[in-house]
MDTraj code that builds the backbone (N, CA, C; nanometers):
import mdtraj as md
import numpy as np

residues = "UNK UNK UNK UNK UNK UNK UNK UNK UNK UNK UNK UNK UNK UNK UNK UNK UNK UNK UNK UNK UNK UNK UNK UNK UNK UNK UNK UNK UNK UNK UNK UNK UNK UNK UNK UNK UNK UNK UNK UNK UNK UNK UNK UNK UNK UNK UNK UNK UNK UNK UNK UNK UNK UNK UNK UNK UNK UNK UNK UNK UNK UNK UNK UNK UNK UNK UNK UNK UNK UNK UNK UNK UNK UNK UNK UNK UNK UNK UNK UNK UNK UNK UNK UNK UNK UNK UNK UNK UNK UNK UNK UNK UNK UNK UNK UNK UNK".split()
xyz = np.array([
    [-0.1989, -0.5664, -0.4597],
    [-0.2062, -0.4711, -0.3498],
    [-0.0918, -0.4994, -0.2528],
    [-0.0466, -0.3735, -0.2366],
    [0.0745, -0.4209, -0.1069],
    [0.0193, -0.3492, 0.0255],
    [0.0352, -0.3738, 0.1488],
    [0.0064, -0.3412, 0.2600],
    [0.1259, -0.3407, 0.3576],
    [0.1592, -0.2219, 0.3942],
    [0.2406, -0.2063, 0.4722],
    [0.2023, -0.1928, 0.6373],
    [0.3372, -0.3029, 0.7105],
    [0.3124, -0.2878, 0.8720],
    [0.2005, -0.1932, 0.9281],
    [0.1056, -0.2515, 0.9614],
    [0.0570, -0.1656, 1.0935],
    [-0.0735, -0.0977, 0.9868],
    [-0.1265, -0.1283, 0.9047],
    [-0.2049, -0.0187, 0.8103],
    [-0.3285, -0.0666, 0.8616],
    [-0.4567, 0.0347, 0.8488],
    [-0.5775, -0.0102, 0.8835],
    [-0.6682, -0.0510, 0.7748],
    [-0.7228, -0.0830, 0.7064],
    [-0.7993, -0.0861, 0.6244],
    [-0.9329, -0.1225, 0.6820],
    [-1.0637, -0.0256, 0.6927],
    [-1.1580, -0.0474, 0.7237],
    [-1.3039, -0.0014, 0.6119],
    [-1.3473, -0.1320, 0.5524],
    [-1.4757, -0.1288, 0.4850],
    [-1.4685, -0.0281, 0.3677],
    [-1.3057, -0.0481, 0.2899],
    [-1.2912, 0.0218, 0.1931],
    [-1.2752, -0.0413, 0.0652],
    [-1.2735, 0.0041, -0.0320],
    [-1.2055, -0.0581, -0.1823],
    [-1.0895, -0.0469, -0.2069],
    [-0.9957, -0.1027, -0.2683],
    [-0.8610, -0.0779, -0.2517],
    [-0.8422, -0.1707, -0.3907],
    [-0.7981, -0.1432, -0.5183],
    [-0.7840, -0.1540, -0.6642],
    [-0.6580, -0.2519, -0.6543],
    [-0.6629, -0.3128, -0.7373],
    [-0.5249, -0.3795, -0.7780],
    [-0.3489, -0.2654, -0.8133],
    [-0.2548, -0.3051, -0.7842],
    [-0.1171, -0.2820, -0.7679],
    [-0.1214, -0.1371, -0.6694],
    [-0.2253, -0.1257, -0.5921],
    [-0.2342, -0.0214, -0.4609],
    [-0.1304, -0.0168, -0.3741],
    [-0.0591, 0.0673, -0.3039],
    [0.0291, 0.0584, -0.1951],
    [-0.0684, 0.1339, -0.0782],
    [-0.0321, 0.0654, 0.0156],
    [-0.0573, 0.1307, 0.1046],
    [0.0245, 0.0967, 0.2145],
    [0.0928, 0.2407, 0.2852],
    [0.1871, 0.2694, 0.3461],
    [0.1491, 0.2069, 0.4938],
    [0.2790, 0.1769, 0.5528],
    [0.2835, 0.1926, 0.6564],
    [0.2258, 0.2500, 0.7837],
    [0.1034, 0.2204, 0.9055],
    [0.0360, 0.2544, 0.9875],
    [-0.0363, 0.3501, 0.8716],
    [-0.0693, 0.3441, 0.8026],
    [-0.2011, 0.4424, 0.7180],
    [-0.3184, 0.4050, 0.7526],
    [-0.4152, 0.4279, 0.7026],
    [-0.5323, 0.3924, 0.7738],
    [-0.6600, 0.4630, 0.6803],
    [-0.7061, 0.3663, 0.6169],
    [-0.7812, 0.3957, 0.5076],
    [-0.9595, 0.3441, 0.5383],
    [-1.0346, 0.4424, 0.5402],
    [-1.1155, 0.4513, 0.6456],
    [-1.2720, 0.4042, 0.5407],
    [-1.3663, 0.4001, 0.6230],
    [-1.5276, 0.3588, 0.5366],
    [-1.5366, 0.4169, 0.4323],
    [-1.5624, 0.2995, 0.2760],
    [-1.6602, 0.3880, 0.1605],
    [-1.5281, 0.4499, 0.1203],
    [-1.4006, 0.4628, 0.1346],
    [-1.3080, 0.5252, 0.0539],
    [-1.2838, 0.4453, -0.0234],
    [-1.1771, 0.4965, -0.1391],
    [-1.1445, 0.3986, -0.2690],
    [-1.0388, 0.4484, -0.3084],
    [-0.9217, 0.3599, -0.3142],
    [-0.8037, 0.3647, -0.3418],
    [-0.7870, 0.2922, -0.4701],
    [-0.7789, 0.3906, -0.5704],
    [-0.6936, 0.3440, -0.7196],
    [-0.6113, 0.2686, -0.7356],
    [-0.6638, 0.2055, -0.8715],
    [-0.5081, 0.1510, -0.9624],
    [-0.3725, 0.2001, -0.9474],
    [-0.2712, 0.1320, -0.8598],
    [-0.1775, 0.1930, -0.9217],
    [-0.1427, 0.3170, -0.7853],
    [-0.2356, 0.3467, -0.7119],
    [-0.2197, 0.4606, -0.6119],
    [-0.1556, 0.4482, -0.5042],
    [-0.0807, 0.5410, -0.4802],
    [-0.0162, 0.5533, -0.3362],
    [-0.0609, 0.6028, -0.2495],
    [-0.0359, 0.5661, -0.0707],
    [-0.1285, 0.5819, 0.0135],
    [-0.0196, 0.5773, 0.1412],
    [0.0855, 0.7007, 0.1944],
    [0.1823, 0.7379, 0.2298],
    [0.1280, 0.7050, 0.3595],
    [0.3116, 0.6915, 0.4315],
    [0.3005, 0.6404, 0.5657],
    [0.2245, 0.7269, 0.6490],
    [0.1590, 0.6540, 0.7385],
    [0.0686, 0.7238, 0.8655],
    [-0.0449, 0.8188, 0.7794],
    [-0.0303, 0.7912, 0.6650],
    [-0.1629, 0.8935, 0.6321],
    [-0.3046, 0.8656, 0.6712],
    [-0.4064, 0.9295, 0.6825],
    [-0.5281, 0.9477, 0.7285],
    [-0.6450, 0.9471, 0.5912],
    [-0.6855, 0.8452, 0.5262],
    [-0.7490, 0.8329, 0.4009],
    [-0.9067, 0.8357, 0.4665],
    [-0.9862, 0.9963, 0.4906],
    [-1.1311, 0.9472, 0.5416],
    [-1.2425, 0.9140, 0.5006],
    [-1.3346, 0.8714, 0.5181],
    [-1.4236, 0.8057, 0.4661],
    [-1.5040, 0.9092, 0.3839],
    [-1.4969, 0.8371, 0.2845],
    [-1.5637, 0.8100, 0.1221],
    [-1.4741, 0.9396, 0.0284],
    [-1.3300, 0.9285, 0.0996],
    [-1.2674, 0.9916, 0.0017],
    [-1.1884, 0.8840, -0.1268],
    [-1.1904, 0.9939, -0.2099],
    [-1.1313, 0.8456, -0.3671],
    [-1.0316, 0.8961, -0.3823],
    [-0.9115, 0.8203, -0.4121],
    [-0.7577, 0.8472, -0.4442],
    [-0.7459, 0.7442, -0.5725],
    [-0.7348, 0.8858, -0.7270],
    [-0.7581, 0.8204, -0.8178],
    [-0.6850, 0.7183, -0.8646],
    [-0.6553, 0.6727, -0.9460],
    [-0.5529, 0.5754, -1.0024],
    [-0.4392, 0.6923, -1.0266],
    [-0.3645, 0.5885, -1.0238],
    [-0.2132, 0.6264, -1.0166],
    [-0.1649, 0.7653, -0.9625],
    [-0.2078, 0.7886, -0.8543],
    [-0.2220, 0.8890, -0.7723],
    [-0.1521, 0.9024, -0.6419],
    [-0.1117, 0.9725, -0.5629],
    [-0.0409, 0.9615, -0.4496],
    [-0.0989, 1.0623, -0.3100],
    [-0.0990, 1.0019, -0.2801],
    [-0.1829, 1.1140, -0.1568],
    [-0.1156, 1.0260, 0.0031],
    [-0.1155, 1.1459, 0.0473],
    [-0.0276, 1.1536, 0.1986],
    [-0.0676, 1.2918, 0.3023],
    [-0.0517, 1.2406, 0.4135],
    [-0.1126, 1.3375, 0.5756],
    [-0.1937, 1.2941, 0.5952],
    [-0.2949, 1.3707, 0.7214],
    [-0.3920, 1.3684, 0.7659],
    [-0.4664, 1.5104, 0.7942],
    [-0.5443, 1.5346, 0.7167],
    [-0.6233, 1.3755, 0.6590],
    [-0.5584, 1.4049, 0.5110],
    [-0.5755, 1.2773, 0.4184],
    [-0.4444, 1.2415, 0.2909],
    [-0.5252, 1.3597, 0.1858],
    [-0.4176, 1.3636, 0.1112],
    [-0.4444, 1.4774, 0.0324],
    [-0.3643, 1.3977, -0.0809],
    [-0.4228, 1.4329, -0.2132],
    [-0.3492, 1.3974, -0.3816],
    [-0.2362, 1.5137, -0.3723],
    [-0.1114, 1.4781, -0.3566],
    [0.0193, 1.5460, -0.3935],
    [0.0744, 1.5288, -0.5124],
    [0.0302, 1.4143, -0.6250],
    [0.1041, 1.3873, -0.7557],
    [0.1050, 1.2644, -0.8051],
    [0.1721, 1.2531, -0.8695],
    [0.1234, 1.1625, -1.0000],
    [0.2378, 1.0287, -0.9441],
    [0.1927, 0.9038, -0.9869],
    [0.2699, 0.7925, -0.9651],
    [0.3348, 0.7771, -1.0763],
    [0.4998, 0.8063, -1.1110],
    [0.5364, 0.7525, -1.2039],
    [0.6044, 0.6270, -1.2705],
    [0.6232, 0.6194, -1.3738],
    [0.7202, 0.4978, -1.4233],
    [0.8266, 0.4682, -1.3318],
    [0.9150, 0.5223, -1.2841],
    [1.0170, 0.4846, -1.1605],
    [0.9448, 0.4511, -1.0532],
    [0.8220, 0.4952, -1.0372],
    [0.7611, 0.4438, -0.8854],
    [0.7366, 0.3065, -0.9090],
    [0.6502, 0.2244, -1.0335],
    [0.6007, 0.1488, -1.0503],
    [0.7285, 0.0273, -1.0802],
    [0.8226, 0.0984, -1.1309],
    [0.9486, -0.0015, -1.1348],
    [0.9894, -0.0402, -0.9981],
    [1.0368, 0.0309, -0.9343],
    [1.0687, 0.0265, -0.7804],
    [0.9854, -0.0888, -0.7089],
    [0.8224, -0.0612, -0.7178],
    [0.7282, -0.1313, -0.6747],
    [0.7661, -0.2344, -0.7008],
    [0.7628, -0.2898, -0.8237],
    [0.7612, -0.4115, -0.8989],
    [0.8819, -0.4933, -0.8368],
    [0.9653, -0.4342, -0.8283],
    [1.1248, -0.4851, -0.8033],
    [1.0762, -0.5280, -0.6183],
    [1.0767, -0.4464, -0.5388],
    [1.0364, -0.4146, -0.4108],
    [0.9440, -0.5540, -0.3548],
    [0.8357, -0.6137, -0.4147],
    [0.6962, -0.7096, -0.4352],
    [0.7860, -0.8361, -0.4958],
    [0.8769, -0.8278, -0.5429],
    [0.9352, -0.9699, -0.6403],
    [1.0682, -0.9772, -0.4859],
    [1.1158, -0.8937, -0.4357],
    [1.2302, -0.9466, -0.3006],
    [1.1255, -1.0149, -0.1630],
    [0.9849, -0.9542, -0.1643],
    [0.9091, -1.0072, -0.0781],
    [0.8238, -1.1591, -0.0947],
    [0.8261, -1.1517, -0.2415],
    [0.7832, -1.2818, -0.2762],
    [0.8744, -1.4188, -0.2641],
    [1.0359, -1.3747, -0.3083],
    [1.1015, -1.4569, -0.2716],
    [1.1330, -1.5133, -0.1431],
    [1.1506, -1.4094, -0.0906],
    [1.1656, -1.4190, 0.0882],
    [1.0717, -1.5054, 0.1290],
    [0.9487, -1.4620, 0.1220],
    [0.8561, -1.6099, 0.1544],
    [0.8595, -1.7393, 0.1051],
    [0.9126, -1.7560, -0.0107],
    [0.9631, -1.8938, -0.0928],
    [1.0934, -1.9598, -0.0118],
    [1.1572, -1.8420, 0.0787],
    [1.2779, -1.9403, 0.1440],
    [1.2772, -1.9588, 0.2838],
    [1.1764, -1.8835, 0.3419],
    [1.1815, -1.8574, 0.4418],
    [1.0965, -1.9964, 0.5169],
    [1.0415, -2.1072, 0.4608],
    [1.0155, -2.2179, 0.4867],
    [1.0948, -2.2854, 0.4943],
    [1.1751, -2.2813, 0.3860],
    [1.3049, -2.4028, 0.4221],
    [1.4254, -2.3650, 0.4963],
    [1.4291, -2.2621, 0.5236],
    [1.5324, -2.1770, 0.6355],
    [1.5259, -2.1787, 0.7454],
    [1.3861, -2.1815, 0.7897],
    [1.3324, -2.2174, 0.9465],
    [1.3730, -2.3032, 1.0245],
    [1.4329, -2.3166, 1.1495],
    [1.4658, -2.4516, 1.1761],
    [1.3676, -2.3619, 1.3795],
    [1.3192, -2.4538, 1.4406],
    [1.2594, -2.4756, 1.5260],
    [1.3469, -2.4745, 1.6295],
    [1.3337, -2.3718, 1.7096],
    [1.4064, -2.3645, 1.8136],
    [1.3524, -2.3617, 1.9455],
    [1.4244, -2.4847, 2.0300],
    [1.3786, -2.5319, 2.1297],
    [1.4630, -2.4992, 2.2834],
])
top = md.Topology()
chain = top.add_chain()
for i, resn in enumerate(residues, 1):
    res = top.add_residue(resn, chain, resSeq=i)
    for name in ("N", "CA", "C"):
        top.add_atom(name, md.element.get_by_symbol(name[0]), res)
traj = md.Trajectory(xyz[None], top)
């Protein structure tokens, strides 16, 4: 699952390799798919389902289309620069006084 700045997630399900965008806000009893996208500032309301590999965006979010093979590459690539970054970003730190 990725979670972008500022997102709400409240008392929802949220599936493995999920994005969820930026200040979105994914509300009670909803369920966010495998694989699904969940666009910036969108409005996901309660006990709506955003199927797998699915994309939905606004307010309140709506299914606009299908997640494809380039999305999921992107992702993948996108999740492996954030993982590293945290692997260096310990020994890069120096304490400033």
């Amino acid at each position: 699952v990725t979670l972008g700045h500022g997102c709400i997630i409240h008392n929802a399900t949220v599936m493995d390799e999920a994005v969820i965008g930026m200040g979105a806000i994914v509300s009670d009893y909803s369920i966010v798919g495998e694989w699904a996208i969940i666009g910036e500032g969108a409005v996901v309301r309660a006990r709506f389902e955003v199927p797998d590999g699915k994309i939905a965006v606004g307010v309140p979010a709506k299914v606009i289309g299908d997640v494809q093979d380039h999305h999921k590459e992107e992702l993948i690539r996108f999740k492996a620069i954030y993982r590293d970054l945290a692997k260096r970003y310990p020994v890069g730190l120096k304490k400033i006084e």
